[in-house]
C-alpha positions as CSV (number, residue, x, y, z in Angstrom):
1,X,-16.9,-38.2,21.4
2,X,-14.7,-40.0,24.0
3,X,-13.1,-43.1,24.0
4,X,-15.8,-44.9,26.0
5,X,-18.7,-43.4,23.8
6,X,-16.6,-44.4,20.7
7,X,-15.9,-47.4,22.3
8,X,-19.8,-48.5,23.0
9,X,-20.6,-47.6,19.4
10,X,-18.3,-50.1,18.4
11,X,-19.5,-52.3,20.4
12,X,-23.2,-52.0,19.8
13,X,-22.6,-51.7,15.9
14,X,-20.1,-55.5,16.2
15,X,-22.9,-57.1,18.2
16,X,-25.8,-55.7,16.1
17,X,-23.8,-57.6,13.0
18,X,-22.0,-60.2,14.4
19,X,-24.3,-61.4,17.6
20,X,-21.1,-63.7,18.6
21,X,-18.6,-63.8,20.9
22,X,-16.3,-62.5,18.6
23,X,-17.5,-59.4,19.0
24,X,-16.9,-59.3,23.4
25,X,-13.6,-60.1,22.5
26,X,-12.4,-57.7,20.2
27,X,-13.2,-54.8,22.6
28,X,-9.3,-54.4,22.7
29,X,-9.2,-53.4,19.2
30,X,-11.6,-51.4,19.1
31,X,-10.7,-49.2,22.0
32,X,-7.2,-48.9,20.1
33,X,-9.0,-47.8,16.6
34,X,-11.3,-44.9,19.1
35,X,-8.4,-43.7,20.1
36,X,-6.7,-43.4,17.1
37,X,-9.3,-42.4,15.2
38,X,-9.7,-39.5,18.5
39,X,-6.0,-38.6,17.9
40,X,-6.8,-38.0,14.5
41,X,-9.4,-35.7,14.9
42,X,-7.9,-34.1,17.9
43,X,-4.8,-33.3,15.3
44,X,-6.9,-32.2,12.6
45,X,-8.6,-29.8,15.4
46,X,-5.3,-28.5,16.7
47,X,-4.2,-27.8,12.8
48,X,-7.3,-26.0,12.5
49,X,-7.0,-23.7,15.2
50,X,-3.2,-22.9,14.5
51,X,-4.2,-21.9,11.0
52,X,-6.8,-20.2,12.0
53,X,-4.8,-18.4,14.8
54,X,-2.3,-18.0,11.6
55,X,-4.8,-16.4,9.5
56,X,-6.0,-14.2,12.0
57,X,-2.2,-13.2,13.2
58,X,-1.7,-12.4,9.3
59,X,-4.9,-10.1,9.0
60,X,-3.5,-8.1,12.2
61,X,-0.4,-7.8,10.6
62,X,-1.8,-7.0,6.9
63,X,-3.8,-4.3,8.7
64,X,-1.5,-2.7,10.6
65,X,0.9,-2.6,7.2
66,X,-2.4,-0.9,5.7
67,X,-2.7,1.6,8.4
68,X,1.3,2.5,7.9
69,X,0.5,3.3,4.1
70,X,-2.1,5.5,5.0
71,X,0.2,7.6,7.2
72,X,2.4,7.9,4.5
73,X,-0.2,9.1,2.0
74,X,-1.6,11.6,4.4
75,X,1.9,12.9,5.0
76,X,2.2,13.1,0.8
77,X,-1.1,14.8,0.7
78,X,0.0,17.6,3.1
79,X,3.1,17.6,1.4
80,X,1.4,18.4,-1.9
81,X,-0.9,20.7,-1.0
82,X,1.3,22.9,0.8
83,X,3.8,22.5,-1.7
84,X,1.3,22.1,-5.4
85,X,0.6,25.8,-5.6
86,X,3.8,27.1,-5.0
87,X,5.6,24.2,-7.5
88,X,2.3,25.9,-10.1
89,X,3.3,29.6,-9.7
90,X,7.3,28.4,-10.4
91,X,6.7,26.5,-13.3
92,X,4.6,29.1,-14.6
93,X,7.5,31.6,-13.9
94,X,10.0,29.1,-15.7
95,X,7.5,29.0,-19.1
96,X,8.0,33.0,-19.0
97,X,11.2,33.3,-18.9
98,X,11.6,30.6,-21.6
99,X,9.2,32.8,-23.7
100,X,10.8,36.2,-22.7
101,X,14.1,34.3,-24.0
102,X,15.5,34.8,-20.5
103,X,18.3,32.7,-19.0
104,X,18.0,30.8,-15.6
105,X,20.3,29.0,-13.9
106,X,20.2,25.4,-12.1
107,X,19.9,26.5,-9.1
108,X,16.8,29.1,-9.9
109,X,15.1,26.3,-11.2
110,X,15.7,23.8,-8.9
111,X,14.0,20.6,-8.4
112,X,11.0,19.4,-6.9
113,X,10.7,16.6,-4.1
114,X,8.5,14.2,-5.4
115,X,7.7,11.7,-2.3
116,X,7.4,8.1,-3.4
117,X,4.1,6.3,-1.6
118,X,4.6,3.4,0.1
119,X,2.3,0.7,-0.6
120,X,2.1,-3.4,0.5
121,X,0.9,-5.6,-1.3
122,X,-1.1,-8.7,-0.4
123,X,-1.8,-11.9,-1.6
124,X,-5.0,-13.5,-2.0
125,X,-4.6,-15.7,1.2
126,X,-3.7,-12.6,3.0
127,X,-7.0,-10.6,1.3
128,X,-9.4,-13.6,2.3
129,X,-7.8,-13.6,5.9
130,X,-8.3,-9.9,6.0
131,X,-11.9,-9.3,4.5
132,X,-13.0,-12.6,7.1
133,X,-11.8,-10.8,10.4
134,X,-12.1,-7.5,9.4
135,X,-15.0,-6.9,6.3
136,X,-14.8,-6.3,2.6
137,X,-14.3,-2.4,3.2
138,X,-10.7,-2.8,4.5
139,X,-9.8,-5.0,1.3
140,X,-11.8,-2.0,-0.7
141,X,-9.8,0.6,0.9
142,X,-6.7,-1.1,0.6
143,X,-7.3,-1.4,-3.3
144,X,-8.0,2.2,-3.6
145,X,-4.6,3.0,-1.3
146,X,-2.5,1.5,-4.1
147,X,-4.4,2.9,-7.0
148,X,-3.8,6.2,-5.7
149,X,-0.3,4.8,-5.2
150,X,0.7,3.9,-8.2
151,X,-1.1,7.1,-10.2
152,X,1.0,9.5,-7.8
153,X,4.2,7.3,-8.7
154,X,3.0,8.3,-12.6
155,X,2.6,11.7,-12.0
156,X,6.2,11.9,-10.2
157,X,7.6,10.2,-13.3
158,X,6.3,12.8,-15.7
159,X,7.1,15.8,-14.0
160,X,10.5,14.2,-13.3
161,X,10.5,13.8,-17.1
162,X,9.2,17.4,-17.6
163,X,11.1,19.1,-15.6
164,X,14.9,17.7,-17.0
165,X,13.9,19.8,-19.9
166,X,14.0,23.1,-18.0
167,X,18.0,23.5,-17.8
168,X,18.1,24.3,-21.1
169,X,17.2,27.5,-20.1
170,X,20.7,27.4,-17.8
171,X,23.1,29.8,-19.8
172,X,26.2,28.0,-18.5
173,X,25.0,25.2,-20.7
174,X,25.0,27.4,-23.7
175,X,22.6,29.3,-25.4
176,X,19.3,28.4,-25.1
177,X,17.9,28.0,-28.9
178,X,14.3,28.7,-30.4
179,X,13.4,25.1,-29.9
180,X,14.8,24.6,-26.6
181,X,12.8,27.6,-25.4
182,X,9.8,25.8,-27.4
183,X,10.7,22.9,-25.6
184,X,10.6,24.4,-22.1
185,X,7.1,25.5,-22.7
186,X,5.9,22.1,-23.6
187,X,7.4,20.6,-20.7
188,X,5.9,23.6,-18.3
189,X,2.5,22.9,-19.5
190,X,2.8,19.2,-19.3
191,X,4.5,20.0,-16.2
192,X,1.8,22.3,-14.8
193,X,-1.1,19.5,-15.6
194,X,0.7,16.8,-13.5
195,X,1.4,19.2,-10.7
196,X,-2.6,20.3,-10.4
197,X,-3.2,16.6,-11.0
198,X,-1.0,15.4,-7.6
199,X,-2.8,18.2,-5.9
200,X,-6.4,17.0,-6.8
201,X,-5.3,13.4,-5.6
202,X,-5.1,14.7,-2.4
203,X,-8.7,14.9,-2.3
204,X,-8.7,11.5,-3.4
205,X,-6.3,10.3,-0.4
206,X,-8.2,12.5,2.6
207,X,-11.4,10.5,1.1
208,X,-10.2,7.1,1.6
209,X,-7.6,8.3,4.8
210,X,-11.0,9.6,6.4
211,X,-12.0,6.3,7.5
212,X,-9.3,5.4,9.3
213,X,-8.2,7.4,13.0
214,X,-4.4,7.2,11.6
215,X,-2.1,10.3,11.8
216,X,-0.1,11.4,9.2
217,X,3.0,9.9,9.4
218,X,5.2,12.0,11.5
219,X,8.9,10.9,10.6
220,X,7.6,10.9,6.7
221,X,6.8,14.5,7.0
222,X,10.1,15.3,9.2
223,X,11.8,14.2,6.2
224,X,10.2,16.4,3.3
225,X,10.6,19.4,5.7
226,X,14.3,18.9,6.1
227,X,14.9,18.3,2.6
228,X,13.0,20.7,0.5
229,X,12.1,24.8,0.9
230,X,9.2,26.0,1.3
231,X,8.4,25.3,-2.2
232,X,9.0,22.1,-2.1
233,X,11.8,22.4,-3.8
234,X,15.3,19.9,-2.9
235,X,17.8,22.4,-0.5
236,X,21.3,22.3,-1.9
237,X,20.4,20.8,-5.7
């Protein structure tokens, strides 16, 4: 409505009460009350459309952060299952030589890269921004991407755990005793479960990844390659 339309409203809706005079005479007024009763719904309608250009701006940007994770996880999926099998076949050599009361040193055994996802997490503003411009799916898939997240974080922290056991079998250390050897085979096959497990979430990750025309992350996987053997074992540990 503009100020002449709010104006004659006024007007019509004085006279219809008043009938007087009075009513000719206040046209002043009212004009000053349209227009600051315009002003306050032109504000409330610019407020609106900044936070809505807000909301939208932050879904863009949530998004784009969701995309990024992706990369990474498809650069930990390749990562794990060229590098699962091998880790499987050591470990299983390490439980041998623990039961064959062989030494091995530090080196021998090594130490396996275990890439840490990166994941972003949003608040509910941020989720109802996102699921409005882009659909419930993306909020779905972002969901899943930190699930599978924080269960390949768990796996890394129990093979980490697992795998600290296996220097016992190091001979500079001393003499590796019954139960330390006992120990290194409860650790391999603990080991050997998490290791199959990160391998199977790959699966997982290409599932969810699929959706979504996103590369693997290129700099992510630049770094495991310059850091670990073909194994996917740590150079230099």
């Amino acid at each position: 409505m503009h100020v002449q339309g709010c104006s004659r409203f006024f007007d019509e809706g004085w006279r219809a009460v008043s009938g007087s005079q009075a009513a000719a005479n206040g046209a002043a007024l009212r004009l000053r009350i349209c227009r600051f009763l315009l002003g306050v719904l032109a504000a409330q309608m610019l407020q609106d459309f900044v936070a809505e250009r807000r909301s939208r701006g932050d879904a863009a940007f949530a998004y784009g952060q969701l995309q990024q994770n992706i990369a990474n996880m498809k650069a930990i999926a390749i990562f794990w299952g060229r590098s699962a099998p091998c880790l499987i076949d050591h470990v299983q050599t390490i439980a041998k030589a623990a039961s064959a009361g062989r030494t091995l040193p530090t080196d021998a055994i090594g130490r396996p890269a275990l890439p840490t996802p990166e994941f972003t997490e949003w608040t509910e503003p941020t989720r109802a921004a996102v699921e409005r411009r882009f659909g419930p799916q993306i909020v779905a898939d972002h969901d899943a991407v930190g699930q599978q997240a924080q269960i390949i974080l768990g796996f890394n922290r129990e093979i980490a755990s697992d795998w600290s056991a296996f220097p016992l079998l190091d001979g500079r250390l001393g003499g590796a005793s019954v139960e330390d050897r006992a120990n290194v085979r409860l650790a391999a096959v603990r080991a050997l479960t998490q290791l199959k497990m990160q391998r199977f979430k790959v699966i997982e990750i290409d599932r969810v990844g699929s959706r979504y025309a996103v590369a693997p992350s290129a700099a992510d996987m630049n770094d495991y390659r310059s850091i670990t053997d073909n194994c996917g074992l740590l150079k230099n540990w």
